[in-house]
N, C-alpha and C positions, 0 to 999 in steps of 0.2 A: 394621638400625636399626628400632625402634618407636616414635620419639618422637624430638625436639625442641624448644628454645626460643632465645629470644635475647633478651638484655636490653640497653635502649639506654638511656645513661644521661644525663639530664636537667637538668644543675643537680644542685641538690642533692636530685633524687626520679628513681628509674627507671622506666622502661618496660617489660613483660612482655610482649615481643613472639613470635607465631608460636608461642604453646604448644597442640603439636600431639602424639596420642597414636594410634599405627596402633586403629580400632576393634576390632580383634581383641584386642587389649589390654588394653580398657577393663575395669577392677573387680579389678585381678589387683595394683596397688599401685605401677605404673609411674608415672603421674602425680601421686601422694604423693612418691615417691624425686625427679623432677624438680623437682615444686614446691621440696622442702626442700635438692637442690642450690642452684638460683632464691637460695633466702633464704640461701644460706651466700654463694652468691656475693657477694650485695649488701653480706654484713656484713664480709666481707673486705676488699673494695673501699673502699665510703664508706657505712656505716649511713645509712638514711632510709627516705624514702616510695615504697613500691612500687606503681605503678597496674597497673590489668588492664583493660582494654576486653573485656570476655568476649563468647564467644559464648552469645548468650542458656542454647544448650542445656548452656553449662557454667559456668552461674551458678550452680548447686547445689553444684558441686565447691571453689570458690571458696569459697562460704561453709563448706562446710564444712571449708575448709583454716585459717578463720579469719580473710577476707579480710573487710572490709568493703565492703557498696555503697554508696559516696556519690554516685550519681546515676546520669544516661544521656547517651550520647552520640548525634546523630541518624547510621544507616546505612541511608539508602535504597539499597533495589535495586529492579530493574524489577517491578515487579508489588506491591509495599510500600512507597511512598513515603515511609511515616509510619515505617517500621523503625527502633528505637535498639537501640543495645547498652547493656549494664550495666555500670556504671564501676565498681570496685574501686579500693580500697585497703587497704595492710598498714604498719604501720611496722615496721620493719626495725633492730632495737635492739643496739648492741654486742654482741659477745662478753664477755660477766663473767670 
């Protein structure tokens, strides 16, 4: 295994939980192929809005998958009390 995610669904918006890529990995298109399973899944299920709580250092991946950042969320850990993450969002639109 090199990867995983989990989507947990919210009403009518999911959650992009645990999207996790082994670093040996990173830049080879693993985490493209998961993100775009991610969105098949959601459109299969119930089209809508998809959040991502990113890890700061995979805010860049996010955007460039075409996610949007509509703000932060506060994640203090010991020694960073003021740490937020970066919120995502994508909407998630029918199969045509």
């Amino acid at each position: 295994m090199v990867g995983f995610y989990a989507l947990e669904q919210r009403g009518d918006r999911w959650s992009l939980e645990h999207f996790w890529v082994d670093p040996r990995w990173h830049g080879r298109g693993v985490g493209r192929h998961m993100y775009a399973h991610a969105l098949d899944r959601v459109r299969a299920v119930q089209p809508g809005v998809m959040v991502i709580e990113a890890d700061p250092y995979a805010a860049g991946f996010y955007a460039r998958m075409g996610a949007r950042q509509k703000g932060t969320v506060p994640a203090p850990v010991e020694g960073d009390p003021g740490r937020t993450l970066p919120v995502f969002e994508v909407e998630v639109k029918a199969a045509r």
